[in-house]
C-alpha positions as CSV (number, residue, x, y, z in Angstrom):
1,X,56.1,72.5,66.8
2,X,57.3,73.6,70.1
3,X,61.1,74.4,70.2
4,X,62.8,73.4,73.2
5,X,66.4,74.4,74.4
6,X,69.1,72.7,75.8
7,X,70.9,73.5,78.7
8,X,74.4,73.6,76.8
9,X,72.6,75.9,74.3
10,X,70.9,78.3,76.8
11,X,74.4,78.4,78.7
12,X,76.2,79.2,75.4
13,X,73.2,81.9,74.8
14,X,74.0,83.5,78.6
15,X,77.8,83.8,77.7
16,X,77.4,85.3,74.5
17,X,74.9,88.0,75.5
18,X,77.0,89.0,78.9
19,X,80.4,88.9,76.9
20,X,78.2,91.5,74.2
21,X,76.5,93.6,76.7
22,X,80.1,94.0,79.3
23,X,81.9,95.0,75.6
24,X,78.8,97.5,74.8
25,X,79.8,98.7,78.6
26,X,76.0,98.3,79.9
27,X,77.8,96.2,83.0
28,X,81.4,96.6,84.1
29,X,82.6,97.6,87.8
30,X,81.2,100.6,89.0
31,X,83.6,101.9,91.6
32,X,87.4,101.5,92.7
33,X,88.5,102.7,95.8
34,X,92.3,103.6,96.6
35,X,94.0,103.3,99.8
36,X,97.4,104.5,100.7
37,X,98.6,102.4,104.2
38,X,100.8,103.4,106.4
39,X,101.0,102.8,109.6
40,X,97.4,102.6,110.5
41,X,96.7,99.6,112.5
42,X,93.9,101.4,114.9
43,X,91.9,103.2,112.5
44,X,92.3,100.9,109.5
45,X,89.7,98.4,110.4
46,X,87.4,100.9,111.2
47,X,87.7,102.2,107.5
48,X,87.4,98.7,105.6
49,X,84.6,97.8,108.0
50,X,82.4,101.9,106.9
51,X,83.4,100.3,103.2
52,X,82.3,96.8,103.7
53,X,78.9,98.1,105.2
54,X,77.6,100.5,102.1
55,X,74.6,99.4,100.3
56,X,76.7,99.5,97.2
57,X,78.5,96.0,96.7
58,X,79.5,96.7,93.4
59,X,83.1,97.4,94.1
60,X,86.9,97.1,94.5
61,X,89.2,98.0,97.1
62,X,92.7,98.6,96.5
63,X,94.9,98.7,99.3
64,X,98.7,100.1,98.9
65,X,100.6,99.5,101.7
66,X,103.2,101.8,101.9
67,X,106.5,100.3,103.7
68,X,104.1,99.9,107.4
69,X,106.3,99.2,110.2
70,X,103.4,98.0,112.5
71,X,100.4,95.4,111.7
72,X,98.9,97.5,108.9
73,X,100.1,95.1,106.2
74,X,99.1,92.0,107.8
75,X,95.6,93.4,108.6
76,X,95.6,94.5,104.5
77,X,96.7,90.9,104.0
78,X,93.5,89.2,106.4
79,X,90.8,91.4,104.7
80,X,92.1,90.5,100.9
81,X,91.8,86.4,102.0
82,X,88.4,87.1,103.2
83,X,86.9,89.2,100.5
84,X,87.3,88.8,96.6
85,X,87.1,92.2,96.1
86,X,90.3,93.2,98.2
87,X,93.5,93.7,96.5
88,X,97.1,94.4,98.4
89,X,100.2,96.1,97.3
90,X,103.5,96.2,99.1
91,X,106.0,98.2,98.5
92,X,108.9,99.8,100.1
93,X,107.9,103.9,101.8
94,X,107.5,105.7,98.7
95,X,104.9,108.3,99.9
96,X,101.5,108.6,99.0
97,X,101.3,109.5,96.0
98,X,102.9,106.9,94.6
99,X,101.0,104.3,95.8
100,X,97.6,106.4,94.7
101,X,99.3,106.7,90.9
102,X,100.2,102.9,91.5
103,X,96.4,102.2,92.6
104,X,95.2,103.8,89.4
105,X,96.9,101.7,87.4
106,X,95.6,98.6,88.7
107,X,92.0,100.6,88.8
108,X,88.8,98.9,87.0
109,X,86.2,100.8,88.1
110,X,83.9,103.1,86.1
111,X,84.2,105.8,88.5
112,X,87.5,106.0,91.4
113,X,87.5,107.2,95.1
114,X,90.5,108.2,97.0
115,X,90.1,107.4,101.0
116,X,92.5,107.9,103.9
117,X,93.0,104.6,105.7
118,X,92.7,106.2,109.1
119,X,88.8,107.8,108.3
120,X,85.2,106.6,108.1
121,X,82.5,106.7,105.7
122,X,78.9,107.4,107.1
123,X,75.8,105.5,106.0
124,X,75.3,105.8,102.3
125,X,78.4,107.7,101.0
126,X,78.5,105.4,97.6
127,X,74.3,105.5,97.3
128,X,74.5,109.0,97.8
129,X,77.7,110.2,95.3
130,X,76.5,107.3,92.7
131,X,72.9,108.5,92.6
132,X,74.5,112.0,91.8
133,X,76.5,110.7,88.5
134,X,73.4,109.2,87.6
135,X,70.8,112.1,87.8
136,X,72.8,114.9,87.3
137,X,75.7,113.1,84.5
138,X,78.1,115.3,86.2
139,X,81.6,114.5,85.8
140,X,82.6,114.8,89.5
141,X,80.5,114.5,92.7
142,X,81.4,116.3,96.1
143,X,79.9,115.6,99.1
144,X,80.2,117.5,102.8
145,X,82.5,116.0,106.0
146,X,83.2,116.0,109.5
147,X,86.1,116.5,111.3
148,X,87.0,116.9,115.0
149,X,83.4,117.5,116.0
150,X,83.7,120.6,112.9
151,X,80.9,120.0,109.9
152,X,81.2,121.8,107.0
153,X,78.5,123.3,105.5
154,X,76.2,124.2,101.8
155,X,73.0,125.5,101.6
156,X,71.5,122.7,99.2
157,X,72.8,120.7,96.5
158,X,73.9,122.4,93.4
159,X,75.6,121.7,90.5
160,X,78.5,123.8,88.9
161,X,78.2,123.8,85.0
162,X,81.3,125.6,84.9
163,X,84.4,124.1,86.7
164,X,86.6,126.8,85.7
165,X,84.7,129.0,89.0
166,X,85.8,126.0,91.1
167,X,88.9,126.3,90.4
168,X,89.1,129.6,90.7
169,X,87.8,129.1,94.5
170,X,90.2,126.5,95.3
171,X,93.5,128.3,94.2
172,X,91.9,131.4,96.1
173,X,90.7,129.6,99.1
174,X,87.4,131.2,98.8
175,X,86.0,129.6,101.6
176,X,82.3,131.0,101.5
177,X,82.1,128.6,98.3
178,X,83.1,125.5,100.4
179,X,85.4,124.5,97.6
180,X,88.6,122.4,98.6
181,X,91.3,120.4,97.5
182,X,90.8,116.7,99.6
183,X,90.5,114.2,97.8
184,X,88.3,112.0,100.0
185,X,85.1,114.3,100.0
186,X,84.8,113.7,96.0
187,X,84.2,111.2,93.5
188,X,85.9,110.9,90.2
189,X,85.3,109.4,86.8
190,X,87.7,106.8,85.8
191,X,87.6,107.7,81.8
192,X,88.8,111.4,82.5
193,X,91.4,110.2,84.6
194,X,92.8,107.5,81.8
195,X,92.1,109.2,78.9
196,X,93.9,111.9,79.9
197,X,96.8,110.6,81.8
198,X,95.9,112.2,85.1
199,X,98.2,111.4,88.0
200,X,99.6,112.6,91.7
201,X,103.0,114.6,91.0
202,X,105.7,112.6,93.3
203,X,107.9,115.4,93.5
204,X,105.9,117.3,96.2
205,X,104.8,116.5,99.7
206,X,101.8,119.1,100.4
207,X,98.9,120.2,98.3
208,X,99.4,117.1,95.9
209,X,95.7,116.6,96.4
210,X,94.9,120.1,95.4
211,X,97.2,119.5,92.1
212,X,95.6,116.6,91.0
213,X,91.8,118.4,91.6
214,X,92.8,121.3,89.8
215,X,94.3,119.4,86.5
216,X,90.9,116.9,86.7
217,X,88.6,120.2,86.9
218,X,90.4,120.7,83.6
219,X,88.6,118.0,81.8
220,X,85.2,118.8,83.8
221,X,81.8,120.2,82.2
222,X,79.7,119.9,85.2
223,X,80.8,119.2,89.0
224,X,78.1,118.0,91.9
225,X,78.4,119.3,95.5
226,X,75.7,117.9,97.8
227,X,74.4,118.5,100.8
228,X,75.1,115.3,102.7
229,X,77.9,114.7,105.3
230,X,79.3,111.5,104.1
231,X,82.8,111.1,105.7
232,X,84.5,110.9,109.1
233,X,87.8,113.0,108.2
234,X,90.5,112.8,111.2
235,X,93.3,115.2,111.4
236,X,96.3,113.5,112.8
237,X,99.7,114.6,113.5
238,X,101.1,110.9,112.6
239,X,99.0,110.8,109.0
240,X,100.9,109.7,105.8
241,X,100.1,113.1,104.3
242,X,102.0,114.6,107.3
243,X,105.1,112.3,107.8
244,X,108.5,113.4,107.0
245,X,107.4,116.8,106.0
246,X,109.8,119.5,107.3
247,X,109.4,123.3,106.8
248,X,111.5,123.7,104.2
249,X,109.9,121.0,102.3
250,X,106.6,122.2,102.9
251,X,107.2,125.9,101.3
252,X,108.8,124.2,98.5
253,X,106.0,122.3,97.9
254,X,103.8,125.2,98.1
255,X,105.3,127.2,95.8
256,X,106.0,124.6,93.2
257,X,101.9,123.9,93.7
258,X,100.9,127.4,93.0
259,X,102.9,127.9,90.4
260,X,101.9,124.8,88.3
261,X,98.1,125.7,89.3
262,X,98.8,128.9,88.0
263,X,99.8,127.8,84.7
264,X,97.1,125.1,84.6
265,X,94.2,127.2,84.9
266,X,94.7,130.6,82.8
267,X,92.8,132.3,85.9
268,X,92.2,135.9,85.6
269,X,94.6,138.5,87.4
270,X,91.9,139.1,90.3
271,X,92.3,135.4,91.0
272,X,95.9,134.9,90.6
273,X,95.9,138.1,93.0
274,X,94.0,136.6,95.6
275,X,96.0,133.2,95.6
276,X,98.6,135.2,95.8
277,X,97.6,137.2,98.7
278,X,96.0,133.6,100.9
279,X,99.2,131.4,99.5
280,X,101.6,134.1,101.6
281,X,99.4,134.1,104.3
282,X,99.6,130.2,104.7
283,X,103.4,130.6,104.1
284,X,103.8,133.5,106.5
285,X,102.3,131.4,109.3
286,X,104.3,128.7,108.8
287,X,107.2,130.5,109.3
288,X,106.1,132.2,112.0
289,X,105.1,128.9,113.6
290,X,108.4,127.2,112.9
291,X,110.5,130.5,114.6
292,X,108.0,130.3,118.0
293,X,108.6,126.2,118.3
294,X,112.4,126.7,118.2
């Protein structure tokens, strides 16, 4: 006798097995993207449109618009009532990363990106970063950028199976290992950053980025680095990452940094030599730079 199912039944069949496999986690969001805003109202469009355009669909955008004086907000607002997958925060000027620890919060995704409102992303910068979680089950993925005209460079793709020498080149600014602190050029796994309560520190206003690399390499078996320019990185004067920073902010940032990197890592004395020596360096010029402009 031939069985034949209603619709009611099939429909209740289709819930059941999508409710089972989302629980089993065989489909969930893939990626979340975080946005501070603030004051972008030129570039901003520019970088929701490079988002809008990936071949990956299977995302959401999280927009934190940080106290904007101009249009920024409203241009947040316009996107979110024409795509699903836009969310917006307002919130008094609280820095950036505050609204990045508030955007991880409200973060579903499997994996989470960190973009600057006021850059691009070129052709295929999900494809590319996703395809290297899958192949290579690394738990970070780093790709190459462009800035002013300036592209940075690696050999080949390769993978690092032991994070501990990346953070060994960050802290030491080893640049002939291409490692560095942005955030923007790297893609993170969400379950590292939950699990393990892994947030932007508040209390400083330089080198947060390089902080909050250091204590995820922490957590890392394996880390990515390919040999694709995927993002349009512009250095401006008027960035939220630069606003409201004065010199003597800035060094105390710096050395607050360093010293919690130092603790973070265990890095042997060579290393902790050499950060020494390229941390006083950067200071140095700083200084030196602040005396010649007054």
């Amino acid at each position: 006798m031939n069985t034949v199912f209603s619709t009611f039944q099939l429909d209740w069949f289709a819930y059941f097995f999508l409710n089972w496999i989302m629980l089993k986690g065989f489909v969930g969001l893939k990626i979340s993207i975080i946005i501070p805003v603030f004051n972008v109202e030129n570039y901003l469009p520019k970088m929701i449109n490079s988002i809008l355009s990936q071949q990956i669909r299977d995302f959401e955008i999280i927009l934190i618009d940080d106290g904007s004086t101009d249009s920024s907000g409203k241009i947040c607002d316009n996107y979110s009532k024409q795509h699903k997958n836009i969310h917006v925060i307002h919130q008094y000027n609280r820095g950036a990363s505050f609204a990045r620890n508030k955007g991880i919060t409200l973060a579903k995704g499997k994996y989470i990106f960190f973009l600057d409102a006021d850059d691009e992303l070129r052709k295929n910068y999900f494809h590319n970063m996703m395809y290297s979680f899958d192949t290579t089950k690394s738990d970070m993925v780093c790709c190459l950028y462009s800035s002013n005209d300036k592209k940075e460079k690696h050999d080949s793709r390769y993978v690092i199976q032991q994070p501990k020498l990346m953070m060994y080149g960050l802290i030491s600014k080893r640049r002939t290992e291409k490692y560095s602190g942005y955030l923007w050029c790297k893609a993170f796994r969400g379950d590292i950053i939950r699990n393990n309560n892994i947030l932007f520190d508040e209390t400083v206003g330089m080198w947060e980025d390089v902080l909050f690399v250091e204590n995820y390499l922490c957590y890392c078996r394996q880390v990515t680095f390919l040999n694709d320019d995927l993002y349009l990185y512009r250095d401006r004067r008027g960035s939220i990452t630069r606003l409201g920073m004065n010199m003597d902010r800035a060094v105390q940032s710096m050395v607050i940094v360093f010293k919690r990197i130092m603790s973070l890592n265990r890095a042997p004395l060579s290393v902790r030599f050499r950060a020494f020596c390229c941390y006083s360096k950067i200071l140095f010029k700083k200084v030196i730079n602040k005396v010649c402009v007054n």
